[in-house]
C-alpha positions, -999 to 999 in steps of 0.1 A, spaced: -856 53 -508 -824 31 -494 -829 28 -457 -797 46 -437 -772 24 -427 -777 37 -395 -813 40 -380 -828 72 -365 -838 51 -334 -799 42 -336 -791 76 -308 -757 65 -293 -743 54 -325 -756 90 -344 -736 103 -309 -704 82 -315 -702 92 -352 -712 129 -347 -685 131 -315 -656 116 -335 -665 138 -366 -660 168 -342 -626 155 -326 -613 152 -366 -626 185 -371 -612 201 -343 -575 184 -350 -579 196 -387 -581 235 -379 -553 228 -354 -531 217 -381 -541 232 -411 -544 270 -421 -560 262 -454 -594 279 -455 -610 254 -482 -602 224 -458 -612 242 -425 -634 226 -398 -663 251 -406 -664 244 -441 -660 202 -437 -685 204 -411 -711 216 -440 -696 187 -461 -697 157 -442 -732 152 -427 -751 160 -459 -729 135 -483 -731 109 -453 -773 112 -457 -772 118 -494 -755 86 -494 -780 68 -471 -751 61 -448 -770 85 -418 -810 93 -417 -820 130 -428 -838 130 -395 -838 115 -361 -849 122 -325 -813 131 -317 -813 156 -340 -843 174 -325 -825 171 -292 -791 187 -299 -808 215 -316 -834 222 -288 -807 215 -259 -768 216 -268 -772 246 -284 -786 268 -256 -763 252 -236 -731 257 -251 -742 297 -256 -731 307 -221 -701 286 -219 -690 306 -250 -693 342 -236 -681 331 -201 -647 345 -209 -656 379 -221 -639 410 -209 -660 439 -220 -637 462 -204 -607 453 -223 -624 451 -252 -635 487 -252 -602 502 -235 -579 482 -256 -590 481 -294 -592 519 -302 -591 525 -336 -601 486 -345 -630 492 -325 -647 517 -346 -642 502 -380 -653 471 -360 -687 490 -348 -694 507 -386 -689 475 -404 -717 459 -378 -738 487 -384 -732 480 -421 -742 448 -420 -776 450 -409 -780 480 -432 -769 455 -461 -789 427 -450 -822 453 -451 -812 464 -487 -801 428 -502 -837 414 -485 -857 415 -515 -829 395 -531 -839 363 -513 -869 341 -524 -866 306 -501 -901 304 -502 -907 309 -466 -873 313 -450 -862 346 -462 -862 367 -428 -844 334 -409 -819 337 -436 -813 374 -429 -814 373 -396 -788 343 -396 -764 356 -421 -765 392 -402 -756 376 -369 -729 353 -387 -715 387 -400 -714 407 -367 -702 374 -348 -696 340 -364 -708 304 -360 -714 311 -321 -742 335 -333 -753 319 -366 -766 288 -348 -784 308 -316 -801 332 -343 -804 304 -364 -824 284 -335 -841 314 -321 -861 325 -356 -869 287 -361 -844 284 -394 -849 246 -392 -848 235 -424 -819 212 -427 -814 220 -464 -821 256 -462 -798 258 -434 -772 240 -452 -775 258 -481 -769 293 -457 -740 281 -442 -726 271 -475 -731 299 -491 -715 315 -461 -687 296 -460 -678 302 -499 -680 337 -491 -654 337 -465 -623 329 -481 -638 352 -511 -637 384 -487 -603 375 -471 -588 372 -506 -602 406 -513 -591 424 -487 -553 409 -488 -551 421 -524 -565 452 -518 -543 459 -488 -510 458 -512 -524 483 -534 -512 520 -530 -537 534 -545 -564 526 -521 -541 524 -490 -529 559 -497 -569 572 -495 -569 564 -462 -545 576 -432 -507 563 -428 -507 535 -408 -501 539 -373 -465 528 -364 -466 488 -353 -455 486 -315 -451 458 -292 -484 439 -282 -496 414 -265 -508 387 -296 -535 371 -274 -565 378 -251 -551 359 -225 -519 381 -225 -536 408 -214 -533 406 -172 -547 372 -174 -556 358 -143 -535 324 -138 -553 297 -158 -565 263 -134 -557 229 -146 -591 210 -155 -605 193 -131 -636 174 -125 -648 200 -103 -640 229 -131 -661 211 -150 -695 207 -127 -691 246 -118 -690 259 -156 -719 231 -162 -742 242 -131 -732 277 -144 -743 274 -176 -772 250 -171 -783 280 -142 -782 307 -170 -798 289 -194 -828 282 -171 -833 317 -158 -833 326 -197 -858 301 -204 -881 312 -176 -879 349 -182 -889 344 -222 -918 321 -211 -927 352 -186 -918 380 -215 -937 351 -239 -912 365 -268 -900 333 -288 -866 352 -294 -864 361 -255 -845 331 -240 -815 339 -266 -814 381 -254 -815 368 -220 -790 341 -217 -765 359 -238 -770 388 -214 -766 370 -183 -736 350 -195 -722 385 -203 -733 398 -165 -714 372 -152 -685 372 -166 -678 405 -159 -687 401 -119 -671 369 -115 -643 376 -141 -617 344 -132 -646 318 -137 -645 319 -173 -612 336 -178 -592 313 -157 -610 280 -175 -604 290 -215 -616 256 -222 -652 267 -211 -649 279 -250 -637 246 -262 -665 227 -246 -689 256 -258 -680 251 -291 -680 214 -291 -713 215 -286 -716 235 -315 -700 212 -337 -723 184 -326 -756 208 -333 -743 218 -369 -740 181 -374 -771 168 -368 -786 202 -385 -768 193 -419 -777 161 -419 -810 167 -427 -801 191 -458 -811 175 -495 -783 184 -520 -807 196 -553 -827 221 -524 -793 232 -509 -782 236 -547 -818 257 -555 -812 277 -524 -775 287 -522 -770 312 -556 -797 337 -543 -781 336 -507 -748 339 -523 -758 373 -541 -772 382 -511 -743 377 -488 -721 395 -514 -744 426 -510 -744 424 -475 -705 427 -473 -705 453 -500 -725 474 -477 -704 466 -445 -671 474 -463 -685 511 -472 -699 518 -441 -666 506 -425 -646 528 -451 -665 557 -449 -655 554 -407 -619 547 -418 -623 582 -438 -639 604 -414 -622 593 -387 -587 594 -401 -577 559 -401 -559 531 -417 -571 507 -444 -551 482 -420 -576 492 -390 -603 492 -418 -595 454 -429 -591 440 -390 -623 457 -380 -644 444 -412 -628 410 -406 -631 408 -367 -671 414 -377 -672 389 -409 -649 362 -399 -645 364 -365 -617 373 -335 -594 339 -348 -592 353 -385 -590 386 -380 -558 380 -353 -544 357 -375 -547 384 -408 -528 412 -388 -502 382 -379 -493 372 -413 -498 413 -426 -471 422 -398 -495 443 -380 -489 433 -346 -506 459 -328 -537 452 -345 -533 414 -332 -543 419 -304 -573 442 -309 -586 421 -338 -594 393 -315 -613 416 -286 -635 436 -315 -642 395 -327 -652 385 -291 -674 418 -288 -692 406 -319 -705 372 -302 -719 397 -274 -739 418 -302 -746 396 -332 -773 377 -318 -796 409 -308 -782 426 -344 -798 389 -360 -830 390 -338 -836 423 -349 -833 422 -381 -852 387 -389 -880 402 -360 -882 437 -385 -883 412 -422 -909 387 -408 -939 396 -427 
């Protein structure tokens, strides 16, 4: 085999080319509304042809470091902005579409389990995928972490797999949301009214310009919460524990100390940066032919998993007398997230479903991870 251009023992370099990967990645969904060229999608790409190509190792110490470390760090900068209480006072109808279509999803991950055959992987992968569909990347790579899904190749081939889904779903519900004779099976859509597009429009408090003091207070924050996690699993001696705990605490206190987060949205940014880097380093390590070997039978079972999320969300929409537009933002606030799902009711001309789309996304990073525990905890054999 071609040694890697660069060494494993090469850490600062891996750094450097991991940190301006992330910048590039972060500019491209800035610019571009293209879900094919998205940041999520290129962030599978990259590391795996860059190793496939000998250009960076498939493993390094650095790679075991981001995953044990970053990751659990960036969690509770992530949820540090949650606002439980407007997501359950302002998202009425979105909310319980939102709620069945999680529900949905763990019932469809149960059903498509005997689907999977990774030889070995199979609850990791259904635990992942559940929390990816409840939540989004936030939550794939803490459940991901949590039931030891370490294989680069058999994670690469999940989030691939994933990630071809995605634009799949969207397509599918835009088509079938210009169709009257579906639309009409459901209730009239609820006259559109004036309201706030974003979270922060919402009686935000005043946001604080960066400073290098911001910065040290959300790091000792989250660096505090991540300990007390860390200590209470090794007490509870539950492997999935420090996940539960942290994302619980990180919820605690943003709700007590509400402007912390709130009034420092960057928290999120820096949250997710860290992300970026972990995904990185995880995908380098993935060999194409296994991710090729892996990806059709989590493909199929992503595609029942949805199939069951859309009916239970459905049936909700019909017994609760409600739009197929609430149906679509509360499915896609679960599958794809709060940014999607805000950005669908945009471009629909839904704008009071803007708004709600984004808090029923945000309450998914609360609940996908103990939705993913649960269900790769109740699959391992």
């Amino acid at each position: 085999m071609t040694p890697p251009l660069i060494n494993a023992d090469q850490t600062y370099l891996l750094l450097a080319l991991f940190s301006a990967i992330a910048a590039a990645l972060f500019y491209i969904d800035k610019v571009t509304k293209n879900p094919f060229l998205s940041g999520s999608v290129l962030l599978f790409v990259i590391p795996p042809v860059l190793s496939n190509l000998s250009i960076i190792p498939f493993t390094a110490p650095l790679y075991d470091t981001l995953w044990t470390y970053a990751l659990m760090l960036g969690l509770p900068l992530v949820l540090l902005s949650a606002n439980l209480k407007a997501i359950l006072t302002r998202t009425g109808a979105v909310l319980i579409t939102f709620l069945f279509a999680s529900a949905g999803v763990v019932a469809g991950a149960f059903a498509a389990f005997p689907i999977l055959d990774t030889g070995g992987g199979d609850a990791a992968v259904a635990g992942t995928l559940t929390a990816s569909y409840i939540g989004g990347a936030v939550n794939f790579g803490a459940v991901a972490q949590a039931l030891e899904l370490d294989n680069g190749s058999l994670l690469a081939a999940t989030l691939a797999a994933d990630n071809l889904f995605g634009p799949i779903l969207i397509a599918v519900l835009s088509v079938l949301s210009g169709i009257a004779i579906v639309t009409r099976r459901f209730a009239l859509q609820t006259e559109d009214r004036d309201e706030p597009a974003t979270v922060e429009a919402m009686s935000a408090p005043e946001k604080v310009e960066a400073t290098a003091a911001d910065f040290a207070l959300l790091m000792a924050i989250s660096f505090s919460i991540l300990a007390v996690g860390v200590l209470v699993g090794e007490v509870l001696d539950i492997g999935s524990a420090p996940i539960l705990v942290v994302t619980v605490l990180s919820i605690l206190f943003a709700q007590v100390f509400p402007n912390v987060g709130r009034r420092r949205p960057y928290a999120f940014d820096i949250g997710m940066f860290l992300f970026y880097l972990v995904f990185l380093s995880a995908f380098a390590g993935a060999q194409l032919e296994a991710v090729i070997a892996y990806g059709p039978k989590i493909f199929l079972f992503i595609v029942v998993l949805a199939t069951v999320q859309l009916v239970f969300a459905a049936v909700a929409a019909k017994v609760f007398k409600l739009s197929f537009s609430d149906l679509t933002i509360g499915v896609l606030a679960a599958a794809m997230g709060p940014t999607i799902a805000a950005a669908f009711a945009s471009s629909k001309g839904w704008r009071h479903l803007v708004a709600p789309g984004l808090l029923a996304g945000l309450l998914g990073y609360v609940l996908g991870n103990f939705a993913g525990l649960f269900v790769g905890e109740m699959l391992t054999p």
